[in-house]
N, C-alpha and C positions, 0 to 999 in steps of 0.2 A: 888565479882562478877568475872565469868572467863570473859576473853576477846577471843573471835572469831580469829583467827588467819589468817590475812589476806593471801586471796589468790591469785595470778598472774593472772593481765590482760590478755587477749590474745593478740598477736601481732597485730596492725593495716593493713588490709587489702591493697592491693596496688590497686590504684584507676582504672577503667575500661580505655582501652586504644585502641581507635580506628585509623587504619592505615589509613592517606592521601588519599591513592590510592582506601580504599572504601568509602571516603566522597567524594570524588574531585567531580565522577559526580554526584552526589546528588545536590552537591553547582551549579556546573553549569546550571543542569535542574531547580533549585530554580531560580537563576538570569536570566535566559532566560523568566520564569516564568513571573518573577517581570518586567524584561522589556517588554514585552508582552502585559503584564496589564498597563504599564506606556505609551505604545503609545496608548492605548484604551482608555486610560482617557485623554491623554495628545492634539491626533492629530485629534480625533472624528470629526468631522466638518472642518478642516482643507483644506489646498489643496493637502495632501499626505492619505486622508481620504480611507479606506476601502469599507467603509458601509457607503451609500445613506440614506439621511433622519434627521428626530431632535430623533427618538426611543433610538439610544446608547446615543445622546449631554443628554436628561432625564436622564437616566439612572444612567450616571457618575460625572453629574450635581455641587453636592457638593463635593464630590470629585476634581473636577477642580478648586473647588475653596480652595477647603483644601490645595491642591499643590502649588497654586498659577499660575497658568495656568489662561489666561485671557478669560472671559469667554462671555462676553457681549461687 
């Protein structure tokens, strides 16, 4: 039997490489994002409260309690 004569890998490609300065505000719009959402669920009912009413305290409900935010 002949044998196949092995042929050359191609070289490993170099991995995709994203500059700092186009993620930086992405990350910040994200964490403003996340804090945003953290005082909606966190201060809802509060005495630094937004929004009047129990509609958002429903809303976020489990949530408050998944964080550990006191809820009752």
């Amino acid at each position: 039997m002949a044998e196949a004569a092995a042929l050359p890998l191609p070289a490993p490609s170099t991995p995709l490489q994203i500059p700092l300065r186009e993620v930086a505000p992405w990350a910040v719009f994200g964490g403003a994002m996340m804090l945003i959402l953290l005082y909606f669920v966190g201060a809802d009912q509060g005495a630094t409260s937004m929004i009047s009413g129990s509609m958002l305290h429903e809303f976020v409900h489990d949530g408050r309690h998944l964080l550990g935010f006191p809820c009752h």
